[in-house]
KESEMAR-637618 format. One record per residue (C-alpha): residue in one letter; x, y, z; residue number from 1. Coordinates in steps of 0.02 Angstrom, whole numbers, plus 50000, padded with zeros to 5 digits. Example, Ala and Ser with C-alpha at 12.3 -4.5 7.8 and 13.67 -1.06 7.14 Angstrom:
# residues 2
(site "A",(50615,49775,50390),1)
(site "S",(50684,49947,50357),2)
***
This chain:
# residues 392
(site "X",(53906,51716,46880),1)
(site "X",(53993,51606,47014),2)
(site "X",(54181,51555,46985),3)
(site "X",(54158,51378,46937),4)
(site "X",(54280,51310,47052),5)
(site "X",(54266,51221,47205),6)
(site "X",(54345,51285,47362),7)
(site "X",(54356,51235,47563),8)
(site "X",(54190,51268,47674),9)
(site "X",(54129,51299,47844),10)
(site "X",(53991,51382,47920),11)
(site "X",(54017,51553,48011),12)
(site "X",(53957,51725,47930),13)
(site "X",(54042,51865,47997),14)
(site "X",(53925,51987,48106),15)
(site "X",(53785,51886,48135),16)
(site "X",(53720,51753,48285),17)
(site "X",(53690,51573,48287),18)
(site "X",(53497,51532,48317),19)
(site "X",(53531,51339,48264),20)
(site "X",(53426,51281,48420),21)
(site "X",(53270,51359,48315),22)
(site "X",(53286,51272,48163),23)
(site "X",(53221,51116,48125),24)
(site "X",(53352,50983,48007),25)
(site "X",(53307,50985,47819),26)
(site "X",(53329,50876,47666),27)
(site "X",(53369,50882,47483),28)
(site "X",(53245,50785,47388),29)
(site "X",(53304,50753,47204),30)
(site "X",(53160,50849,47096),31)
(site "X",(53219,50850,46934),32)
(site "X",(53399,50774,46866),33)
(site "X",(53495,50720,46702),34)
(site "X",(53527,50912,46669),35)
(site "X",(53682,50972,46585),36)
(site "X",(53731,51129,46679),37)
(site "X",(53578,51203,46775),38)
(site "X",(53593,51379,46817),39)
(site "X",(53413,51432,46869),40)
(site "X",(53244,51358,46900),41)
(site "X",(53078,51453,46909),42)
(site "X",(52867,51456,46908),43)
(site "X",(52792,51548,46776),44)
(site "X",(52655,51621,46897),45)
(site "X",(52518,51543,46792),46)
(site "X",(52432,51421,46910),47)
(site "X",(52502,51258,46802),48)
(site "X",(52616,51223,46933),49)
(site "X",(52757,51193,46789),50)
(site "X",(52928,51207,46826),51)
(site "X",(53057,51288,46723),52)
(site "X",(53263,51241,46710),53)
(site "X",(53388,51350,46619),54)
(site "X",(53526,51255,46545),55)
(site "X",(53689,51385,46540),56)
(site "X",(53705,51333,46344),57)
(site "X",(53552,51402,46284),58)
(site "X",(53412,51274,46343),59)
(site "X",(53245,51303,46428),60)
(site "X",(53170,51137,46488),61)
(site "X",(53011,51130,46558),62)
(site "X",(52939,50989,46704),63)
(site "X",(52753,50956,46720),64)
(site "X",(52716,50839,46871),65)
(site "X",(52889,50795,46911),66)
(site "X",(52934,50744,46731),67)
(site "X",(53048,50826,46619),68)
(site "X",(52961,50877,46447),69)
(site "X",(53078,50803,46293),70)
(site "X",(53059,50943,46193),71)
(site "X",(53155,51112,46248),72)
(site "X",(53016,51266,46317),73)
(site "X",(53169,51373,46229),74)
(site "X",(53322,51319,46126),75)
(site "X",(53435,51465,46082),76)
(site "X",(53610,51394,46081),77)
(site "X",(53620,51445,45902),78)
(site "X",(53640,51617,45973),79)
(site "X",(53710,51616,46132),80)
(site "X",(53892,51622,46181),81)
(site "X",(53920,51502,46338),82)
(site "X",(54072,51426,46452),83)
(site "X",(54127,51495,46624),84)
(site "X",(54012,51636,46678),85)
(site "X",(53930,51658,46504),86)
(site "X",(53803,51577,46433),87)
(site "X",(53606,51592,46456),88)
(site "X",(53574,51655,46650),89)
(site "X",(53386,51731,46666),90)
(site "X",(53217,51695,46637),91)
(site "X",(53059,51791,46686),92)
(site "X",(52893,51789,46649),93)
(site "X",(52796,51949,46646),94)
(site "X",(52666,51956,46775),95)
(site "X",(52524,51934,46641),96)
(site "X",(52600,51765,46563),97)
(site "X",(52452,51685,46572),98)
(site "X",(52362,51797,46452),99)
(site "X",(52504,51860,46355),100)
(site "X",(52626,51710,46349),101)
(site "X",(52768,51838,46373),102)
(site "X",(52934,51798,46455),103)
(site "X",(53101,51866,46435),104)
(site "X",(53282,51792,46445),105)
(site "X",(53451,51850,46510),106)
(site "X",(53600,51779,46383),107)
(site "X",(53771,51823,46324),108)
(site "X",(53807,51822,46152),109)
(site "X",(53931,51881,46021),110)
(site "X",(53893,52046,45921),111)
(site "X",(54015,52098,45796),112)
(site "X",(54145,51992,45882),113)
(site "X",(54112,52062,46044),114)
(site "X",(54041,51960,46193),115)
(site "X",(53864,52051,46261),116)
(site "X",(53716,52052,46363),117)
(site "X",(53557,52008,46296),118)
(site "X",(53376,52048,46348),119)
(site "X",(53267,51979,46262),120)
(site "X",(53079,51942,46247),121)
(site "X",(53004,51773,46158),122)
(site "X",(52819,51737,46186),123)
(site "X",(52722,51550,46200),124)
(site "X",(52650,51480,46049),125)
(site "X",(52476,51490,46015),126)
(site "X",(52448,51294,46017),127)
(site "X",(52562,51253,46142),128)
(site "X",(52606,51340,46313),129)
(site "X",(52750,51208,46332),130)
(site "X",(52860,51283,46173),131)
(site "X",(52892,51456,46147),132)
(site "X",(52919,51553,45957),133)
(site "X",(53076,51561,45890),134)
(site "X",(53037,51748,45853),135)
(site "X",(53159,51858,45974),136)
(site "X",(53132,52051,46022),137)
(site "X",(53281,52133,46073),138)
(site "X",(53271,52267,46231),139)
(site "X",(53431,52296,46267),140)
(site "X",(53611,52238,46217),141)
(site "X",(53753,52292,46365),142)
(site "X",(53946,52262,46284),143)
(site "X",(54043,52156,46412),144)
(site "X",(54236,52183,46427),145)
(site "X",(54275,52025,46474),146)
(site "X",(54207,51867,46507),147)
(site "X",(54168,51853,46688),148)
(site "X",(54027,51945,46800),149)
(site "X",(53916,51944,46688),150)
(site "X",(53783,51946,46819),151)
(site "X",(53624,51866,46739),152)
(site "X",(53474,51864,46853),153)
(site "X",(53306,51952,46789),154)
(site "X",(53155,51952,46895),155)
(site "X",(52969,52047,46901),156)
(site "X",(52960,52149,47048),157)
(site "X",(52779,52191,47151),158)
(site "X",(52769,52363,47058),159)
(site "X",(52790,52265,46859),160)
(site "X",(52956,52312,46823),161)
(site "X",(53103,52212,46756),162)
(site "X",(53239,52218,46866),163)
(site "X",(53417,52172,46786),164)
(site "X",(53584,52111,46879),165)
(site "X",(53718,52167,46801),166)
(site "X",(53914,52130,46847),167)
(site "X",(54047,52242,46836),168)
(site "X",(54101,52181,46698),169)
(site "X",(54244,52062,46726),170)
(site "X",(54459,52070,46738),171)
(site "X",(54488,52102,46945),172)
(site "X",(54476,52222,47058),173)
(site "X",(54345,52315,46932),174)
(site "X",(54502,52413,46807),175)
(site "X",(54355,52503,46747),176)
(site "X",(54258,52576,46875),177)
(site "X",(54119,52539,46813),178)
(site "X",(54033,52504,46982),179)
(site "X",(54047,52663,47039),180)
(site "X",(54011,52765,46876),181)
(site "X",(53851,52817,46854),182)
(site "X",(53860,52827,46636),183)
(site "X",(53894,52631,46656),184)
(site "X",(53767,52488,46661),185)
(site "X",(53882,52373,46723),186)
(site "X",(53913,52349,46924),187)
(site "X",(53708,52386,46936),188)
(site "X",(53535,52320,46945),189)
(site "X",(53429,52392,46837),190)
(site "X",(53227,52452,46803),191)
(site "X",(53142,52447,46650),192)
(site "X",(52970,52443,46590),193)
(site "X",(52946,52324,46469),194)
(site "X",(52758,52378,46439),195)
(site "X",(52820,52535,46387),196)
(site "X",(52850,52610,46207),197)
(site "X",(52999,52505,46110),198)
(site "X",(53107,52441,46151),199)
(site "X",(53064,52497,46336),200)
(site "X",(53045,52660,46441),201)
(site "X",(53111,52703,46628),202)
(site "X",(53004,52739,46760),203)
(site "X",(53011,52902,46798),204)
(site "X",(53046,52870,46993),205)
(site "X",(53198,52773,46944),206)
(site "X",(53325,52853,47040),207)
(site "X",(53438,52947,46901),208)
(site "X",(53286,52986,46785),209)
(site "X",(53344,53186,46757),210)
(site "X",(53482,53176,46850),211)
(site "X",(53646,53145,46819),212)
(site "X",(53691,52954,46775),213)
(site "X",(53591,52819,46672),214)
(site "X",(53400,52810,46693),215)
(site "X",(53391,52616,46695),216)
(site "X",(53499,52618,46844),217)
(site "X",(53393,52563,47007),218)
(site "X",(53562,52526,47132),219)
(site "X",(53738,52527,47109),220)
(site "X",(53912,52484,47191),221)
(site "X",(53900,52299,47158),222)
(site "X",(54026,52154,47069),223)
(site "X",(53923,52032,47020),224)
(site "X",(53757,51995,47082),225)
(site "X",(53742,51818,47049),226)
(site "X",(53553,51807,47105),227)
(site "X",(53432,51920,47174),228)
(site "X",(53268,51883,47221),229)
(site "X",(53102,51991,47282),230)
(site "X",(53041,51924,47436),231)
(site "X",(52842,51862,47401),232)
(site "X",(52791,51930,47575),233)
(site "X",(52864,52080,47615),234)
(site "X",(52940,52154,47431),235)
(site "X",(53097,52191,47476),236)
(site "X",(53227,52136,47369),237)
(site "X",(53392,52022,47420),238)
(site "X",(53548,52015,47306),239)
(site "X",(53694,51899,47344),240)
(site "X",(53862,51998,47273),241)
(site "X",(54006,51867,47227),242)
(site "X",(54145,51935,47313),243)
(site "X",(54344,51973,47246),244)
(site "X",(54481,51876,47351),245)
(site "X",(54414,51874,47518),246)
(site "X",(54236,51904,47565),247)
(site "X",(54062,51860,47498),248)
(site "X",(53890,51973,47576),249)
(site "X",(53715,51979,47561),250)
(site "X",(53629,52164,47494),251)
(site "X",(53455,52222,47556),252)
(site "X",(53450,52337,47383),253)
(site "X",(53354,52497,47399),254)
(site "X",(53307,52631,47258),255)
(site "X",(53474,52727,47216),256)
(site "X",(53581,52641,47351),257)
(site "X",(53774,52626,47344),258)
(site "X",(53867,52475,47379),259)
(site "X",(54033,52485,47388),260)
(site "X",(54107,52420,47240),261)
(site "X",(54246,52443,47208),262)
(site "X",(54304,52542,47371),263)
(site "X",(54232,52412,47472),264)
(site "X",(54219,52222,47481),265)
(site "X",(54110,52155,47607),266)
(site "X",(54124,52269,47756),267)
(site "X",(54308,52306,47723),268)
(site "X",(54406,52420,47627),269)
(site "X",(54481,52382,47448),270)
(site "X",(54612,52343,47403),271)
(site "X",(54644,52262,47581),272)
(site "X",(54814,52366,47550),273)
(site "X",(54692,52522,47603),274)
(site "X",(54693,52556,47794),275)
(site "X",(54563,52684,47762),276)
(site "X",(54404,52708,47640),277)
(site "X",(54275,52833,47618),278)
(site "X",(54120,52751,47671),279)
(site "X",(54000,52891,47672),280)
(site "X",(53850,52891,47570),281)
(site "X",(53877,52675,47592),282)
(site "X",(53747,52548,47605),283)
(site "X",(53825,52407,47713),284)
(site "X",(53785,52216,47685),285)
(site "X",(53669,52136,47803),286)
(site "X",(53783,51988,47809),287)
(site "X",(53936,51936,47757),288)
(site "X",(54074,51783,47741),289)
(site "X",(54239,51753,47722),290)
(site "X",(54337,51614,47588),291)
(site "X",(54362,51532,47735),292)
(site "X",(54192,51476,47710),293)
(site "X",(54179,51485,47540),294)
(site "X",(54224,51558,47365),295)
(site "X",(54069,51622,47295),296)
(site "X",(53902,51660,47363),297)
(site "X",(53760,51600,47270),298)
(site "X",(53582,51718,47293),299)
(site "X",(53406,51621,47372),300)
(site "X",(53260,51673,47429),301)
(site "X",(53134,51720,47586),302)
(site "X",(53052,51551,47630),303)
(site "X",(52877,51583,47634),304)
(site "X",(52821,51382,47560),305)
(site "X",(52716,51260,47687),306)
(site "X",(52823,51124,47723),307)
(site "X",(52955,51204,47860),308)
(site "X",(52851,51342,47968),309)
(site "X",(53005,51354,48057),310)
(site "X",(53105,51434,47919),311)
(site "X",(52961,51557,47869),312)
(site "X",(53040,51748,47844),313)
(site "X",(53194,51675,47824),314)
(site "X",(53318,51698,47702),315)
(site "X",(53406,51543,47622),316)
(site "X",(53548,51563,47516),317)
(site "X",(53722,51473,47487),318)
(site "X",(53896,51447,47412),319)
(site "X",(53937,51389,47249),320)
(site "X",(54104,51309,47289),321)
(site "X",(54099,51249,47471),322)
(site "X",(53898,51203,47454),323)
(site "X",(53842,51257,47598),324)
(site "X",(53665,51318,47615),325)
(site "X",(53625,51438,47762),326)
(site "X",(53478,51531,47846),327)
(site "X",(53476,51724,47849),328)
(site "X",(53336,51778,47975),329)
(site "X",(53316,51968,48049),330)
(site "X",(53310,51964,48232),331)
(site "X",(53264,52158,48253),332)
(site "X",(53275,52286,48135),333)
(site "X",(53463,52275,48082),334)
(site "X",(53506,52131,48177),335)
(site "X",(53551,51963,48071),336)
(site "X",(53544,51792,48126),337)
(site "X",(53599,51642,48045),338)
(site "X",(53619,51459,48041),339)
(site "X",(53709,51325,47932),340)
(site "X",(53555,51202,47870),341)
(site "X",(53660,51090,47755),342)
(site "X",(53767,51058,47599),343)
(site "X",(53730,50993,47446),344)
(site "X",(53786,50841,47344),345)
(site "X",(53834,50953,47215),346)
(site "X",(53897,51146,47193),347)
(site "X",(53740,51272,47221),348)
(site "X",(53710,51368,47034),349)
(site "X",(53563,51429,47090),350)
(site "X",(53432,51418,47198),351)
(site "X",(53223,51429,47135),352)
(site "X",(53049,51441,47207),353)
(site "X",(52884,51383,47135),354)
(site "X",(52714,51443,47134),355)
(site "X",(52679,51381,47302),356)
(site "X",(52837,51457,47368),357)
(site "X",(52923,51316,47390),358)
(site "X",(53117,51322,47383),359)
(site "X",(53241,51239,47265),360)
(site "X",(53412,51197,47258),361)
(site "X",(53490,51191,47093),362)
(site "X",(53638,51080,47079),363)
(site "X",(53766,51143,46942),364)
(site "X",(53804,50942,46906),365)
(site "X",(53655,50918,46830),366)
(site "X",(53488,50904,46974),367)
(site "X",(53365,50992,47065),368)
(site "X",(53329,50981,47230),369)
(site "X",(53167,51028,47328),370)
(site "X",(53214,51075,47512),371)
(site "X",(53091,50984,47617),372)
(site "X",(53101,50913,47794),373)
(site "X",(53232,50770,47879),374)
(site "X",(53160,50625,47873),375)
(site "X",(53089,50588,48035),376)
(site "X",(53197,50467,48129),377)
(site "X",(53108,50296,48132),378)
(site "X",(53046,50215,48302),379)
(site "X",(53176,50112,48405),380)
(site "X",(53120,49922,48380),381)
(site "X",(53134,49841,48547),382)
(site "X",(53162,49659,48540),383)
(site "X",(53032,49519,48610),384)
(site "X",(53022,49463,48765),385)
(site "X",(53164,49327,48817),386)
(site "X",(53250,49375,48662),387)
(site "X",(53434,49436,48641),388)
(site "X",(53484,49598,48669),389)
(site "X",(53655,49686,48587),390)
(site "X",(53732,49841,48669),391)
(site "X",(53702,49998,48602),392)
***
């Protein structure tokens, strides 16, 4: 998850060009507040137009019309373990919620003393699609070193497959390797079919299916992707990677892709001691920052909502610790463009979209925020004839 700590910001991504002519000023309506600790918000894809908030201590609250419910969606902070980058990080709803009031959850927890991952699936109850069961199905439990990258985003991609982020599991500078080795779950998203026979199967086109290395892996090479997201237009899926000491980037992840971690951070070798890397066999970020900027990059999503045409296609996406939210747009086909939009009042957690595509700023201090337009600037009262004028 994003270090919890605030940091200096500015505005420049390394590699790409400023297009801030093009984009119109935006604002940051309060949606939703009196949260303790938001880390995510999301639709269920049901056509109630609900809006779900994960609480990092084990909470699922649930907003109809604005309005928080008072009684929890989800309340599992009996079992989860949370503080710093743990706690509960995911939510997704299978694509056939609406039927099968199935949704599954993302949490750390202890098992036999030992902090872990946690997939799990809960469904809705039968007389009321505002509180789920209690009744938890484990799919898969990932041991986690230590206590920080803990990645923690889960998300439904167009083909019906879970997709998992998964950190590196924690310490600096990856001790473990686990990034780059292919036995490991950690450092990786992850593919698993949840409709499949218990506790879940692999696709078969999953990259390492009869090969050499773990089936579930889908991509590799990464530290902690602290929020992916599959963008609703095209498919393609964007993962922001929270970087070590020095830079931050954005990942276009493709099947069976490699990138970088730990050999590379950003665009540049690592350790920074290393003049020279092997970088064959690489997939480059499309964009990347430096803590100049700020200290941890916090994963958005493709605008593809109604109220700003002029940020359709776009990718929006920020910082955790300086707040900045910018715009990601491809000019031509490997050619990034960007633009700083604006900060927010509080650090960025998260960012959401709802059913309508709308996009969401989640503020780790305790509100949501729906990104909408400036307010226009009002008319310039002129005063009445024969009557005083002040200088401007």
């Amino acid at each position: 998850m994003c270090r919890l700590t605030l940091a200096l910001a500015a505005s420049m991504i390394v590699g790409v060009r400023v297009f801030a002519a093009e984009v119109p000023e935006i604002s940051l309506r309060p949606a939703l507040s009196g949260l303790s600790e938001p880390v995510y918000v999301t639709h269920a894809g049901d056509g109630s137009g609900r809006l779900f908030v994960v609480e990092q201590a084990g909470r699922v609250l649930v907003a109809r019309d604005g309005a928080l419910l008072e009684r929890p969606f989800l309340d599992i902070r009996d079992r989860v373990s949370a503080g710093g980058e743990t706690g509960l990080l995911g939510l997704a709803f299978h694509p056939s919620f609406r039927s099968s009031g199935r949704f599954f959850v993302d949490y750390t927890g202890r098992r036999d003393r030992q902090l872990t991952t946690v997939i799990a699936e809960f469904r809705v109850s039968p007389d009321s699609s505002d509180v789920a069961l209690a009744e938890e199905r484990v799919l898969l439990e990932i041991t986690q070193p230590y206590p920080n990258h803990n990645g923690g985003q889960i998300a439904f991609g167009p083909d019906g497959f879970l997709y998992i982020g998964m950190g590196d599991g924690g310490s600096a500078g990856d001790p473990h390797g686990h990034g780059q080795h292919l036995e490991s779950l950690l450092g990786k998203i992850l593919r698993i079919d949840v409709d499949g026979p218990p506790p879940y199967a692999c696709p078969p086109d999953n990259p390492f299916v009869d090969q050499p290395g773990a089936d579930e892996i889908w991509a590799y090479g990464l530290r902690n992707p602290w929020r992916f997201s599959f963008d609703r237009g095209t498919g393609r899926l964007f993962a922001a990677d929270v970087g070590q000491d020095r830079y931050e980037e954005i990942d276009l992840i493709q099947l069976g892709g490699n990138y970088g971690w730990n050999r590379m951070e950003g665009l540049h070798c690592f350790p920074p001691s290393r003049e020279r890397c092997e970088r064959q066999g690489l997939i480059e970020p499309i964009a990347e920052y430096d803590h100049q900027d700020g200290v941890s990059v916090t994963g958005g999503y493709v605008y593809r909502g109604g109220l700003l045409p002029a940020l359709q296609g776009g990718y929006i996406f920020g910082d955790f610790g300086s707040a900045q939210i910018w715009l990601l747009r491809e000019a031509e086909a490997g050619r990034w463009e960007r633009v700083a939009l604006r900060r927010s009042p509080q650090p960025i957690s998260s960012f959401g979209e709802d059913e309508a595509g709308e996009v969401y700023v989640v503020g780790y201090g305790g509100t949501v925020f729906r990104i909408e337009p400036a307010a226009p600037p009002q008319p310039r009262q002129e005063p009445e004839q024969g009557g005083e004028r002040t200088h401007e």
